[in-house]
C-alpha positions as CSV (number, residue, x, y, z in Angstrom):
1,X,17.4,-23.7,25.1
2,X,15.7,-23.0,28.4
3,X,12.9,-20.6,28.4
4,X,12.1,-17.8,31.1
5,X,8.8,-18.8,33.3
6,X,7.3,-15.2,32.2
7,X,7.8,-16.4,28.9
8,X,6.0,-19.6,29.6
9,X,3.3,-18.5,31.3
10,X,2.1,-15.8,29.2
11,X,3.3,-17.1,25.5
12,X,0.7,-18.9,23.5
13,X,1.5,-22.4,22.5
14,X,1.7,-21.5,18.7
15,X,4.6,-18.9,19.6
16,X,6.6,-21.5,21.5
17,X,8.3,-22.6,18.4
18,X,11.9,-23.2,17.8
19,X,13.2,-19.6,18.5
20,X,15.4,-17.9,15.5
21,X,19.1,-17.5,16.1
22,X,18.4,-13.5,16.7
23,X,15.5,-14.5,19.4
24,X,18.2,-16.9,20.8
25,X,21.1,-14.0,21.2
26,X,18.3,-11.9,22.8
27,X,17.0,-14.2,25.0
28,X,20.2,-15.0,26.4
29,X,21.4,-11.4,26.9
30,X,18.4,-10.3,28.2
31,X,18.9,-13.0,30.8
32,X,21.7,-12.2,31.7
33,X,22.0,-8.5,31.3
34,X,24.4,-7.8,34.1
35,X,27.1,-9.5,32.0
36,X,28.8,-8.9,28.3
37,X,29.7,-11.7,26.6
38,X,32.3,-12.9,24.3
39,X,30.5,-14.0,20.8
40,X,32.1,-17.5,21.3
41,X,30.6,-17.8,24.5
42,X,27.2,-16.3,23.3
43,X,27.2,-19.2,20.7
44,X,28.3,-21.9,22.9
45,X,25.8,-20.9,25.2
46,X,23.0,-20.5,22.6
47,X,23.9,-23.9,20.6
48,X,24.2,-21.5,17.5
49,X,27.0,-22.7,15.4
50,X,30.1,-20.5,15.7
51,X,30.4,-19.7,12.1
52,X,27.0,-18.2,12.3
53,X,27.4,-16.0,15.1
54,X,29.3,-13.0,14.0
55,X,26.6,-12.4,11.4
56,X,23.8,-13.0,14.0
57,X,25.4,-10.3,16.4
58,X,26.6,-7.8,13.5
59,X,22.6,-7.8,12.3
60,X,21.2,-7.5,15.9
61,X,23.8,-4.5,16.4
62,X,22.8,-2.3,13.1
63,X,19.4,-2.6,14.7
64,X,20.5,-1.7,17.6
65,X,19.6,-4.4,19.6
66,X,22.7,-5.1,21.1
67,X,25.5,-3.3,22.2
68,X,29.2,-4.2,21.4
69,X,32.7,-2.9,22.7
70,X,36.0,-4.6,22.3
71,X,35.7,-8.3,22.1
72,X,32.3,-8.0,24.2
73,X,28.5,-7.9,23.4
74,X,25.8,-7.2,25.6
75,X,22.0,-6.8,25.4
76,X,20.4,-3.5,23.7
77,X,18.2,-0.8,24.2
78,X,15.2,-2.6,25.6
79,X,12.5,-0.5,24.4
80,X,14.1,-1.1,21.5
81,X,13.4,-4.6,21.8
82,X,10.6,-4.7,23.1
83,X,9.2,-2.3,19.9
84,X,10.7,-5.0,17.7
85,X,9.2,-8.1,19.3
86,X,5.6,-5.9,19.1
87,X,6.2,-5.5,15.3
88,X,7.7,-9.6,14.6
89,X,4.8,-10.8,15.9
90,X,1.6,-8.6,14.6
91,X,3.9,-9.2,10.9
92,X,3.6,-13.2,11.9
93,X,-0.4,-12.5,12.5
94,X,-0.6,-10.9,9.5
95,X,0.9,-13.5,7.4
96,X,-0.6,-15.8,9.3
97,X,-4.4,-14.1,8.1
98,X,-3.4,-12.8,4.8
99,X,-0.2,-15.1,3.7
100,X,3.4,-13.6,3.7
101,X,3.9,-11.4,0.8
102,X,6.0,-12.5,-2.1
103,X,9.0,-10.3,-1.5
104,X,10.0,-11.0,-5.8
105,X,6.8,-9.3,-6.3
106,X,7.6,-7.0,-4.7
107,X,10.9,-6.1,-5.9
108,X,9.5,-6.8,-9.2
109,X,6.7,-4.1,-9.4
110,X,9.0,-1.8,-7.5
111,X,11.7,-1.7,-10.3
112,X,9.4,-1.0,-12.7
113,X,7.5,2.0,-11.1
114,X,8.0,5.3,-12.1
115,X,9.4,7.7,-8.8
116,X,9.8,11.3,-9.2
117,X,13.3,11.1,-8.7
118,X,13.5,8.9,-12.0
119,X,15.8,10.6,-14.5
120,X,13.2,10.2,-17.3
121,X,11.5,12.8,-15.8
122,X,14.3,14.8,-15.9
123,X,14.9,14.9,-19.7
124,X,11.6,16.9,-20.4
Protein backbone atom coordinates (compact mmCIF):
# COMPACT_ATOMS: atom_id res chain seq x y z
CA UNK A 1 0.00 0.00 0.00
CA UNK A 2 1.14 3.40 -1.13
CA UNK A 3 2.49 5.76 1.41
CA UNK A 4 1.78 9.64 1.58
CA UNK A 5 5.16 11.80 0.63
CA UNK A 6 4.72 13.63 4.16
CA UNK A 7 4.83 10.33 5.51
CA UNK A 8 7.99 9.50 3.61
CA UNK A 9 9.88 12.28 4.16
CA UNK A 10 9.52 12.82 7.78
CA UNK A 11 9.05 8.95 9.02
CA UNK A 12 12.23 7.25 10.12
CA UNK A 13 13.21 4.20 8.32
CA UNK A 14 12.65 1.91 11.47
CA UNK A 15 8.85 3.18 11.47
CA UNK A 16 8.33 2.30 7.76
CA UNK A 17 7.44 -1.18 8.66
CA UNK A 18 4.52 -3.15 7.32
CA UNK A 19 1.69 -0.92 8.65
CA UNK A 20 -1.11 -2.87 11.03
CA UNK A 21 -4.51 -3.43 9.55
CA UNK A 22 -5.93 -0.26 11.90
CA UNK A 23 -2.88 2.05 10.48
CA UNK A 24 -4.01 0.73 7.05
CA UNK A 25 -7.91 1.73 7.59
CA UNK A 26 -6.50 5.16 8.76
CA UNK A 27 -4.24 5.77 6.34
CA UNK A 28 -6.68 5.21 3.65
CA UNK A 29 -9.46 7.34 5.20
CA UNK A 30 -7.36 9.98 6.06
CA UNK A 31 -6.46 10.09 2.34
CA UNK A 32 -9.37 10.26 1.30
CA UNK A 33 -11.40 12.14 3.80
CA UNK A 34 -13.80 13.79 1.39
CA UNK A 35 -15.32 10.37 0.84
CA UNK A 36 -17.14 7.47 3.17
CA UNK A 37 -16.59 4.23 2.23
CA UNK A 38 -18.29 0.90 2.12
CA UNK A 39 -16.11 -1.68 4.48
CA UNK A 40 -15.88 -3.95 1.37
CA UNK A 41 -14.41 -1.29 -0.57
CA UNK A 42 -12.13 -0.10 2.43
CA UNK A 43 -10.76 -3.76 2.44
CA UNK A 44 -10.36 -4.12 -1.19
CA UNK A 45 -8.64 -1.05 -1.25
CA UNK A 46 -6.45 -1.80 1.80
CA UNK A 47 -5.56 -5.53 0.69
CA UNK A 48 -7.00 -6.46 4.26
CA UNK A 49 -8.86 -9.69 3.91
CA UNK A 50 -12.64 -9.11 3.95
CA UNK A 51 -13.32 -11.38 6.84
CA UNK A 52 -11.13 -9.15 8.90
CA UNK A 53 -12.47 -5.95 8.24
CA UNK A 54 -15.63 -5.58 10.21
CA UNK A 55 -13.54 -6.22 13.29
CA UNK A 56 -10.87 -3.82 12.16
CA UNK A 57 -13.49 -0.94 11.65
CA UNK A 58 -15.83 -1.90 14.82
CA UNK A 59 -12.36 -1.48 17.04
CA UNK A 60 -11.29 1.82 15.26
CA UNK A 61 -14.94 3.12 15.90
CA UNK A 62 -15.20 2.32 19.90
CA UNK A 63 -12.06 4.43 19.80
CA UNK A 64 -13.50 6.72 18.00
CA UNK A 65 -11.41 6.87 15.29
CA UNK A 66 -13.68 6.46 12.67
CA UNK A 67 -17.08 7.49 12.05
CA UNK A 68 -19.80 5.15 10.75
CA UNK A 69 -23.52 5.71 9.37
CA UNK A 70 -25.58 3.23 7.44
CA UNK A 71 -23.44 0.95 5.33
CA UNK A 72 -20.64 3.79 5.25
CA UNK A 73 -17.38 4.57 7.18
CA UNK A 74 -15.40 7.48 7.14
CA UNK A 75 -12.26 8.84 8.89
CA UNK A 76 -12.50 10.12 12.68
CA UNK A 77 -11.83 12.80 14.87
CA UNK A 78 -8.34 13.80 13.85
CA UNK A 79 -7.04 15.13 16.96
CA UNK A 80 -8.14 12.05 17.99
CA UNK A 81 -5.84 10.42 15.88
CA UNK A 82 -3.31 12.24 15.91
CA UNK A 83 -3.27 11.81 20.06
CA UNK A 84 -3.28 8.14 19.35
CA UNK A 85 -0.52 7.91 16.81
CA UNK A 86 1.59 10.24 19.65
CA UNK A 87 0.80 7.58 22.31
CA UNK A 88 1.56 4.10 19.64
CA UNK A 89 4.70 5.20 19.06
CA UNK A 90 6.34 6.69 22.47
CA UNK A 91 4.65 2.90 23.83
CA UNK A 92 6.92 1.28 20.71
CA UNK A 93 10.01 3.51 22.17
CA UNK A 94 9.36 2.38 25.30
CA UNK A 95 9.34 -1.18 24.58
CA UNK A 96 11.82 -0.76 22.35
CA UNK A 97 14.26 0.67 25.64
CA UNK A 98 12.77 -1.27 28.32
CA UNK A 99 11.11 -4.52 26.55
CA UNK A 100 7.19 -4.76 26.17
CA UNK A 101 5.65 -5.82 29.38
CA UNK A 102 4.38 -9.20 29.96
CA UNK A 103 0.69 -8.48 29.86
CA UNK A 104 0.17 -12.32 31.96
CA UNK A 105 2.07 -10.69 34.50
CA UNK A 106 0.28 -8.32 34.62
CA UNK A 107 -3.05 -9.79 34.84
CA UNK A 108 -1.47 -12.18 37.15
CA UNK A 109 -0.38 -9.75 40.02
CA UNK A 110 -3.55 -7.70 39.28
CA UNK A 111 -5.92 -10.62 40.32
CA UNK A 112 -4.31 -11.12 43.25
CA UNK A 113 -4.09 -7.61 44.71
CA UNK A 114 -6.15 -6.50 47.31
CA UNK A 115 -8.54 -3.10 46.02
CA UNK A 116 -10.64 -1.30 48.48
CA UNK A 117 -13.54 -2.25 46.76
CA UNK A 118 -12.69 -6.08 47.60
CA UNK A 119 -15.56 -7.65 49.58
CA UNK A 120 -13.08 -9.05 52.15
CA UNK A 121 -12.86 -5.85 53.38
CA UNK A 122 -16.30 -5.60 53.71
CA UNK A 123 -16.87 -8.54 56.15
CA UNK A 124 -14.95 -6.76 59.09
Amino acid sequence: MAIDMETFENTPEDELQELSNPEKVLQFLIANDDHAFKATEIADRTEINRNSISTVLGRLKDRDLVRHKGEYWAIGDRERIRSFDRYRRATERLNERYGSEDKDAWRAHAADAETPNDESDNDE
